[in-house]
ZAVEX-241336 format. One record per residue (C-alpha): y, x, z. Coordinates in steps of 0.5 Angstrom, whole numbers, plus 500, padded with zeros to 3 digits. Layout:
// ZAVEX-241336
YXZ ...
This chain:
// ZAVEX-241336
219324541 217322548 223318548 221315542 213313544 216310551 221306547 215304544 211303550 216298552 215294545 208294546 209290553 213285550 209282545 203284549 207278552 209274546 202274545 199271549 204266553 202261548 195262551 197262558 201255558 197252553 194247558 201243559 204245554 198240550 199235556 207235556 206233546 200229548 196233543 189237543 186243542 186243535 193242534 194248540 190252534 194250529 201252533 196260534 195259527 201259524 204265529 198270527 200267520 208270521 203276524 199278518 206277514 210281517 205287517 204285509 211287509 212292515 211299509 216294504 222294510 221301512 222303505 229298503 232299511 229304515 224304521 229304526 233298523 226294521 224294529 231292530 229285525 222285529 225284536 231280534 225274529 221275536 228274541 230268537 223265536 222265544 229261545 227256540 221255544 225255550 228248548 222245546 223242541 219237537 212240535 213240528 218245530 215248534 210249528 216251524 218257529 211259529 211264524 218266525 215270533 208272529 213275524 218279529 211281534 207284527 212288524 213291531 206293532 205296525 212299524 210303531 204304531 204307523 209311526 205314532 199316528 203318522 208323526 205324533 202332531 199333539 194328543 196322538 189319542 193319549 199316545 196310541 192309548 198309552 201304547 195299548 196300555 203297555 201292550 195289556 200290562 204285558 198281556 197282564 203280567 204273562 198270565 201271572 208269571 206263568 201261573 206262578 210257573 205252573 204252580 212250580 211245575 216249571 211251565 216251560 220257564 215262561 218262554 226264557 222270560 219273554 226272551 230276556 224282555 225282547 233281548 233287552 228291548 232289541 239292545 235298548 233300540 240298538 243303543 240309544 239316540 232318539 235326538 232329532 227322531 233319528 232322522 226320521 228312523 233312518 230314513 229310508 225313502 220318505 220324502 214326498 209332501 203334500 200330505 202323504 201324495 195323496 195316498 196312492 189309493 183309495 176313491 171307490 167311495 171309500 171302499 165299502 167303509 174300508 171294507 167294513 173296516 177290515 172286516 171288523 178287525 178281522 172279527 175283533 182280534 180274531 175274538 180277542 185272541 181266542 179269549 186270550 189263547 182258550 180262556 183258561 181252558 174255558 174256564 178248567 173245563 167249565 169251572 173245574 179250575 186248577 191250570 194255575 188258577 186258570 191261567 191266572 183268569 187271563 190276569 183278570 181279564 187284561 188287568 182291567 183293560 189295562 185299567 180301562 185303557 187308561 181312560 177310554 182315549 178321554 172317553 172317547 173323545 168324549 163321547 166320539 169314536 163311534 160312539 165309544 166303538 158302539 157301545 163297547 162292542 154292544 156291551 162286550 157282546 152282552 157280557 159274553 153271552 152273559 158268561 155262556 149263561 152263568 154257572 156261578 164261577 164267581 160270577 163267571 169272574 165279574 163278566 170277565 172283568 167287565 169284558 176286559 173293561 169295556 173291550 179296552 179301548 177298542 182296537 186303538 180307538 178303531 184304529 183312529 176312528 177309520 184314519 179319521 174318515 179316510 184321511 190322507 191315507 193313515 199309513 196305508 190305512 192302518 197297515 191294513 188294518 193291522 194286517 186284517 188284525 193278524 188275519 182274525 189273530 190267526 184264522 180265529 184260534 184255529 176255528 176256536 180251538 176245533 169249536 172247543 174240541 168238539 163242542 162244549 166251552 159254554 156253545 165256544 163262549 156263544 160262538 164268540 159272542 155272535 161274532 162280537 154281534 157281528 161286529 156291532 152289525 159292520 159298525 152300524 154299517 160304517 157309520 151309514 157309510 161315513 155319513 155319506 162320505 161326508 156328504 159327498 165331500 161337503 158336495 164336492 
């Protein structure tokens, strides 16, 4: 299983690239079609639109072909994608390949990820914290490459790099054995236990924590996606940065959720998972409206930092916090999950990239720290509803 979670690991790492390589030469890539914002949000949404489709279809795939040979799909639709986008073609194909990447990087990460939770007996919290770090050591090391590129005036040079990660990704999962995981990579139609009988569907009492918890998803990697995608044009337009140097604040920003997703599954179980959701998503939201209100680009710097920070643990943590209270229901669960995470990922950009194009970065800035308020809101609202679960459990 260790092999397996590493394997995972380094899958995690090239679409933490994938997902932010479009964010990080989003400047000049808009310059070279001669296009704005809103078509940069167009070219995101559709990728996220390809994401939110292959989660949907991740539980179908598994089922039809085996885990193992749905990873082998995914990275091959990512590889592909990337070296169409190498050639830069004419943007409207650009918009056609789009869903085709979004597609190949979705499937990954909610084939892997259910595989973590539903198979992973011991510290299931260090594996899927050790996955994101992987996911924000390629979504760190993206923005630096092509910052490099920029500097080069080789820009376009970012896609051939994420290809050659993704193809080596595919050949590695092609050719190597797992031991006795394989059995369960290959296999094609679970058994049925009594563990997983129970998943059929969801009481009515359960609904509106499901509902909340959808909703959240929506709303966090919508926001974080729109960080990821618009923050270096925030900062040119409000700092006067260089495309290089801009770039090169998305290395900031994931460098320290890297740093935090090294500690925030032991600080959660520390301080529990609501806890840990509460305060992240309260001090996250404080940042942002700080970094709306600061002139000082230094400073601008440190809030950047810090939201890297403390929004580092937030989607693995939420991930088991909302398996925790709907048990018997964690692939399911965390399909949908994922799935209102493509969701967000693609409506979001797009809704950003129109407030950036006709708004200044400082009222952008505020539109996503209402949004983080928001969630703060849902997640009051989740633990009300966990508590009566609870109670009506204890009932029964």
């Amino acid at each position: 299983m260790n092999k397996l979670i590493w394997i995972g690991c380094l899958s995690y790492l090239v679409i933490g690239m994938a997902h932010v390589v479009g964010g990080a030469v989003l400047e000049p890539m808009m310059d070279h079609y001669g296009l704005g914002y809103q078509d940069g949000g167009q070219w995101i949404m559709n990728q996220f639109l390809g994401f939110l489709a292959g989660v949907l279809a991740a539980p179908y795939l598994t089922r039809w072909i085996g885990r193992r040979n749905t990873v082998l799909a995914a990275m091959g639709s990512l590889t592909a994608a990337e070296a169409a986008y190498s050639l830069l073609p004419p943007w409207g194909l650009m918009l056609s390949i789009a869903p085709i990447a979004g597609f190949g990087f979705g499937l990954t990460e909610a084939v892997l990820g259910a595989i973590i939770i539903e198979f992973v007996v011991e510290r299931k919290a260090s594996a899927m914290t050790r996955l994101e770090t992987f996911f924000g050591l390629g979504a760190l090391a993206m923005p630096s490459v092509a910052a490099l590129l920029i500097g080069e005036g080789i820009w376009q040079m970012a896609f051939p790099v994420v290809t050659a990660m993704a193809g080596i990704t595919t050949l590695i999962w092609l050719t190597m054995s797992f031991g006795q995981a394989d059995d369960m990579l290959a296999h094609t139609t679970p058994k049925i236990t009594e563990s997983t009988a129970p998943r059929a569907r969801y009481s009515l009492s359960a609904l509106p924590l499901l509902t909340m918890g959808v909703a959240y998803f929506v709303l966090y990697v919508g926001m974080e996606m729109s960080v990821s995608n618009y923050l270096p044009s925030i900062m040119k337009e409000r700092a006067g940065m260089g495309e290089a140097a801009a770039a090169s604040t998305l290395s900031l920003f994931w460098g320290l959720m890297v740093i935090g997703r090294l500690f925030s599954g032991r600080l959660a179980d520390w301080s529990g998972y609501i806890r840990y959701l509460a305060v992240s998503t309260g001090v996250g939201a404080g940042l942002l409206a700080l970094l709306a209100v600061t002139g000082s680009t230094s400073i601008s710097l440190i809030w950047i930092g810090l939201s890297g920070l403390v929004w580092s643990g937030v989607f693995a943590i939420g991930l088991l916090y909302i398996n925790e209270k709907l048990p018997g229901m964690t692939e399911r669960t965390t399909s949908l999950l994922v799935a209102a995470g493509g969701l967000g990922g693609a409506a979001m950009p797009r809704i950003t990239g129109w407030f950036l194009d006709r708004y200044s970065a400082g009222s952008t800035i505020w539109m996503l720290a209402a949004v983080s308020a928001v969630m703060l809101l849902l997640l009051a609202w989740m633990a009300v509803e966990a508590r009566r679960l609870r109670g009506k459990t204890v009932e029964t």
